[in-house]
C-alpha positions in Angstrom: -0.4 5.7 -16.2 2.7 5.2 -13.9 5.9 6.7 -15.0 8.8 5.0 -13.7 9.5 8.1 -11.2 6.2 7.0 -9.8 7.1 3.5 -9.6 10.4 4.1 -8.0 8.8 6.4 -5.3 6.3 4.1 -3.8 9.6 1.5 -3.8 11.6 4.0 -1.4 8.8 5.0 0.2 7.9 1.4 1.4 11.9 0.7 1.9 11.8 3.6 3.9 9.5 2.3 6.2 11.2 -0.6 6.5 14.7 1.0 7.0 13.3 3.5 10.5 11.5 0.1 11.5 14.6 -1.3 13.9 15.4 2.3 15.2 12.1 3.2 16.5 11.1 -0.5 18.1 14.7 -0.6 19.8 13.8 2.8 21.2 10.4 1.9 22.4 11.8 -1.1 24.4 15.2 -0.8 25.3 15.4 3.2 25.9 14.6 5.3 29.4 11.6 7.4 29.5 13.7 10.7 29.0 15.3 9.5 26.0 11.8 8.7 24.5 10.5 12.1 25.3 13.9 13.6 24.1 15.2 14.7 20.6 15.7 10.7 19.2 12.5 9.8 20.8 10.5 13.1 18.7 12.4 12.3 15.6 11.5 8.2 16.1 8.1 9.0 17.5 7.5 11.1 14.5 8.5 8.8 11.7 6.5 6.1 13.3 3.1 7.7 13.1 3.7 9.4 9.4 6.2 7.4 8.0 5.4 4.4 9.5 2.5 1.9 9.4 0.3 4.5 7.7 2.5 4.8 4.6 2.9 1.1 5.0 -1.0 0.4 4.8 -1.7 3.6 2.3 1.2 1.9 0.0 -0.6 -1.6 0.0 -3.9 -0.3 -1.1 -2.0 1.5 -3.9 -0.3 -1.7 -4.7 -3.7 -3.6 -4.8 -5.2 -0.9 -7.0 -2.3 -1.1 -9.3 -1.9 -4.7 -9.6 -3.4 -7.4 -11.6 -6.4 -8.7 -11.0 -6.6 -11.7 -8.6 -9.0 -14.6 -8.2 -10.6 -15.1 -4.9 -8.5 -18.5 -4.0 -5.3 -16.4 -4.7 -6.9 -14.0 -2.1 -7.6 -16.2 0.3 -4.5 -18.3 -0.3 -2.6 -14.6 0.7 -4.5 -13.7 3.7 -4.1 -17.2 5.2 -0.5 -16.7 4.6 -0.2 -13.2 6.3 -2.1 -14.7 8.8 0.0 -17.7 9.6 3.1 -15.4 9.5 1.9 -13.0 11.6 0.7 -15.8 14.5 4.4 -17.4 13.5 6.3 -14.1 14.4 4.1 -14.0 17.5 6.1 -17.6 18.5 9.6 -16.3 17.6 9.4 -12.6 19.2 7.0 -13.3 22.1 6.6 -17.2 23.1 9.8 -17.9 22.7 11.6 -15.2 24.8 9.4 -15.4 27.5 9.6 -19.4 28.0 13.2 -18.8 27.9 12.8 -15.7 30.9 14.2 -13.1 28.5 11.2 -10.9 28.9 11.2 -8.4 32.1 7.8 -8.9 34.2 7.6 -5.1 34.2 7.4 -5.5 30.4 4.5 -7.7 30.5 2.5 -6.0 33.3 3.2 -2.2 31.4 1.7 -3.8 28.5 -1.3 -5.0 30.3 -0.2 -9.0 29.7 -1.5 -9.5 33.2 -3.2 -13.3 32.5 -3.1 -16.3 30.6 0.0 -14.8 29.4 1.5 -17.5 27.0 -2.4 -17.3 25.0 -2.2 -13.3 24.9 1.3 -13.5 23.7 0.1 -15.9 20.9 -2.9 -14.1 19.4 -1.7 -10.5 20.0 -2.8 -8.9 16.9 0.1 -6.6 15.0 0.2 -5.2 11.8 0.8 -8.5 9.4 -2.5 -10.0 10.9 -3.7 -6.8 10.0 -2.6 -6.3 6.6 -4.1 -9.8 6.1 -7.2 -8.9 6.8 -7.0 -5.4 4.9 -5.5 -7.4 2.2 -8.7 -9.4 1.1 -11.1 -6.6 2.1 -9.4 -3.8 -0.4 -8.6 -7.0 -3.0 -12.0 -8.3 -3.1 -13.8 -4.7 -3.3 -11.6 -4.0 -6.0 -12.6 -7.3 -7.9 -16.5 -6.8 -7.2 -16.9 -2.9 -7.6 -13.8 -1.1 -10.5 -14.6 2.2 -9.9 -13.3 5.4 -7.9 -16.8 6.5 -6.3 -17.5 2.8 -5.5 -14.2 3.1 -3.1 -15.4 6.4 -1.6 -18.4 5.2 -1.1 -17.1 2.4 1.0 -14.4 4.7 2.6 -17.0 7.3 3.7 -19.3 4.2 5.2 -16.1 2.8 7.4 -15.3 6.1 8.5 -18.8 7.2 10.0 -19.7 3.6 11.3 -15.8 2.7 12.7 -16.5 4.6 16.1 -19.8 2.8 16.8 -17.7 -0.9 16.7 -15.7 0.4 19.5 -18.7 -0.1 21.5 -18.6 -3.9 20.7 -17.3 -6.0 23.5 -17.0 -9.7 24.0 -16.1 -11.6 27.1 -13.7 -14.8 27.3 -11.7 -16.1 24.9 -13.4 -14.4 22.1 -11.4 -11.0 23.6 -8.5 -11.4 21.8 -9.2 -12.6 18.4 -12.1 -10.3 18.1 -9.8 -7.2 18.7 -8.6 -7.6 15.4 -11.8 -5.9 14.4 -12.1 -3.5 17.1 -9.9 -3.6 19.6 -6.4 -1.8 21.2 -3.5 -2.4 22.8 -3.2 -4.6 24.5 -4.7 -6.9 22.7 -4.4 -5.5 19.3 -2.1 -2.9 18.2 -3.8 -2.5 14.5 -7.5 -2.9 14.5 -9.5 -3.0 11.5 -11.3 0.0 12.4 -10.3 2.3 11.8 -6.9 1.4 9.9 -8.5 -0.2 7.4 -8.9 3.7 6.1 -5.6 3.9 5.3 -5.2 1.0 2.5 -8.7 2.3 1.1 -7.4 5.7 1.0 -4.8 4.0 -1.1 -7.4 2.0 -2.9 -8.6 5.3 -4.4 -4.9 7.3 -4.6 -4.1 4.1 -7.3 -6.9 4.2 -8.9 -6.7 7.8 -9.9 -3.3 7.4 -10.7 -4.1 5.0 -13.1 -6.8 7.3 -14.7 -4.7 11.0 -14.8 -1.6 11.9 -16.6 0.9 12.1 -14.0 1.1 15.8 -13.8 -2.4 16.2 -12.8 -2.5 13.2 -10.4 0.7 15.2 -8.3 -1.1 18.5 -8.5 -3.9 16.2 -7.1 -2.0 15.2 -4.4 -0.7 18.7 -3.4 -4.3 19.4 -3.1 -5.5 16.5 -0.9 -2.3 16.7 1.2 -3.2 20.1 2.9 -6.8 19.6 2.2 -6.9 16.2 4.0 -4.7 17.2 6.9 -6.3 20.3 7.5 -10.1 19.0 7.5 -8.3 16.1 9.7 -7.3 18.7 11.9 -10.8 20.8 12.0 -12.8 17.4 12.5 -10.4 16.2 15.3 -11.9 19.7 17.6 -15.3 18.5 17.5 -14.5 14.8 18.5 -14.3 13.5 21.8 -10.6 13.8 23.8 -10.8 10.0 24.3 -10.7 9.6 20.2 -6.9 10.9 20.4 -5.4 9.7 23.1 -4.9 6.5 21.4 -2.3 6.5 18.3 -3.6 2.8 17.3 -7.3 3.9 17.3 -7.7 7.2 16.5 -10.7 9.0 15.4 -11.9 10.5 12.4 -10.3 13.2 12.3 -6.8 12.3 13.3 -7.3 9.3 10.9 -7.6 12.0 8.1 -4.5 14.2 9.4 -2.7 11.0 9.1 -3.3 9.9 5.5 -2.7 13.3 4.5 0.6 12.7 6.2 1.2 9.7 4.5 0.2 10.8 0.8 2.8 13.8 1.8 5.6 11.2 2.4 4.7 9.5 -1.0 4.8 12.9 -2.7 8.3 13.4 -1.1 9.2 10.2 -2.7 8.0 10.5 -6.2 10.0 13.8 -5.9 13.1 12.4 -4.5 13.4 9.6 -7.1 13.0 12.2 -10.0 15.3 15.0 -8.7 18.5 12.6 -7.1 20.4 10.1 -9.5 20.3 6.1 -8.1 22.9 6.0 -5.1 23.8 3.3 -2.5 20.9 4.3 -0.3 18.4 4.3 -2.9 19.5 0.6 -3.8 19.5 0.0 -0.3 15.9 1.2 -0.1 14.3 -0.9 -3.3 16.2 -3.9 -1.4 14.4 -3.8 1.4 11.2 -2.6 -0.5 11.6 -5.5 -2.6 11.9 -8.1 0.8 9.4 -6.2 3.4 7.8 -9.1 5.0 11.1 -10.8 6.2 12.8 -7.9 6.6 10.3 -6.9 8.8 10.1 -10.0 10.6 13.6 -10.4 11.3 13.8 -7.4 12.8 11.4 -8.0 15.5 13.0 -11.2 16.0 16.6 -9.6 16.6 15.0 -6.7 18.8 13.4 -8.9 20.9 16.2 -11.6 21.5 17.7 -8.8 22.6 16.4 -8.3 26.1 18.9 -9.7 28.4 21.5 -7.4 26.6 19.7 -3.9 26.5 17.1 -4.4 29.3 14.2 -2.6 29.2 13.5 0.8 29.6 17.4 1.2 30.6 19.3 3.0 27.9 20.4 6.3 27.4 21.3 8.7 24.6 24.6 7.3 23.4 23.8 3.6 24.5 20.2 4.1 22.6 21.8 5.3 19.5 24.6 2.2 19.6 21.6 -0.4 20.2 19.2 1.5 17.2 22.7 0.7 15.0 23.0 -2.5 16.1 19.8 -3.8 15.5 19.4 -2.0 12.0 22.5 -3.4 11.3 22.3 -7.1 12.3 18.7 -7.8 11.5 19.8 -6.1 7.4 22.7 -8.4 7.6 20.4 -11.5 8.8 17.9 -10.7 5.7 21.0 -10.5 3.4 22.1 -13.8 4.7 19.1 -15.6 4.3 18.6 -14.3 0.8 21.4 -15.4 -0.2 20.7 -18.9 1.0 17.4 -19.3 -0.1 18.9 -18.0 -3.5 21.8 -21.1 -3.5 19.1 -23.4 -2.7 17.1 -22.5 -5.7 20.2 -22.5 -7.8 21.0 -26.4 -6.8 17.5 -27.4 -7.2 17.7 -25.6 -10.6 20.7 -27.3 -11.4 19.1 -30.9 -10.9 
């Protein structure tokens, strides 16, 4: 059963995720080369591929396994949603900035946009068209199969069969959309193979949880932690180079490593929230736990309208660390903003 400690750690986890989120993207597009490969760009680089989407999409399958049961129209009905967001964010941080010349050409051409540039833009595939898709797939085996082996089953079957669909290519206008599925940047920076892993790993981490007594599922995870980063590690030496060079579409092995990673960060968590008393940045992490999709869409938003003031590829140390602030800073104050407006709205309407 969940204890509240639990509870609480998957909340700053998550919130944590979404607090490194402005640093590391203002870093990625505003900083020069040498900053990247310095110390910010290690630390950065490092949250984003443990703390990052990996404990983002481990989280969500915990969520899914924790959660109420859903019918298949509620689903659905979420999926299309993610979707439409995900395509709408695509508008606002994309479409937008480059009708209005705010994105370099260098940008573009570094990021393989090379054609029908304005379609590309639209249907690049990032991590809420993603979790959309991962969303029905974990909610939909959980409805149909209930059972811990029934989700390693499945987890074992995408991991052998996810290099083969690599192989897959289609031509036209089907390239794009279809890289959901199988594809990588540029086209799609979260593929379903092989990330769909990651929210089935959490699939099975939930539904264990809900089976042990809470000591025994943490002493499980300080077993699959090591054990899953270290087989990670092993597997990744038989596996061809080309399977690593690619932190979007890794192989099996460096899938593994990761989700050990990411169950270690969740660890962390649960042990953070039952060894520190509540403080301002604990509250500051359930708030933006509690409002991950906008915050996360805002901050793209306020990254990328950003352009003609940083540049890109431009800024060094000190002018790296004031953008990182003021992104995080202005994109948390946006979300507070528009809370708080959505909230007097529903107070009027309530009122009449």
């Amino acid at each position: 059963m969940l204890t509240p400690y639990q509870r609480k750690g998957f909340a700053l986890a998550r919130g944590f995720v979404v607090l490194v989120m402005p640093a590391i993207h203002t870093v990625l597009l505003y900083s020069t080369f040498a900053v990247k490969r310095g110390p910010i760009g290690a630390v950065l680089g490092f949250l984003a591929e443990t703390s990052g989407a990996p404990l983002f999409m481990l989280l969500m399958g915990m969520f899914i396994a924790l959660g109420r049961d859903k019918t298949s129209a509620y689903i659905l009905k979420r999926m299309l949603i993610l979707l439409l967001a995900g395509y709408l964010l695509n508008v606002f941080k994309l479409l937008m900035p480059y009708y209005w010349g705010w994105i370099p050409p260098q940008f573009l051409s570094d990021n393989g946009v090379t054609e029908r540039v304005a379609m590309h833009l639209f249907l690049t595939g990032d991590i809420l068209q993603f979790a959309a898709i991962a969303y029905a797939c974990c909610a939909l085996i959980k409805k149909g199969i209930r059972n811990v082996v029934g989700f390693a089953i499945i987890f074992l079957i995408v991991l052998l069969i996810m290099p083969l669909t690599w192989s897959i290519r289609e031509a036209g206008l089907l390239t794009i959309p279809l890289a959901l599925l199988n594809g990588k940047p540029p086209y799609t920076f979260f593929p379903l193979f092989p990330w769909l892993l990651y929210p089935l790993a959490g699939l099975i981490v939930g539904t264990l949880l809900l089976k042990l007594e809470h000591l025994r599922f943490n002493k499980l995870l300080l077993l699959l932690v090591p054990g899953l980063m270290l087989m990670g590690y092993l597997l990744s030496l038989t596996e061809p180079v080309g399977w690593q060079a690619e932190f979007y579409r890794l192989g099996r092995g460096r899938t593994l490593f990761h989700i050990g990673l990411a169950l270690g960060w969740s660890l962390l968590f649960i042990w953070l929230a039952k060894k520190i008393r509540g403080n301002y940045l604990f509250h500051l992490l359930q708030w933006l736990s509690d409002n991950i999709m906008l915050a996360y869409i805002l901050q793209w938003i306020v990254i990328f309208w950003c352009f003609p003031l940083f540049g890109y590829n431009q800024l060094k140390t000190i002018p790296s660390l004031l953008a990182l602030c003021m992104t995080t800073t202005t994109s948390f104050l946006i979300l507070a903003a528009v809370l708080a407006g959505i909230k007097k709205i529903k107070s009027v309407n309530h009122g009449r």
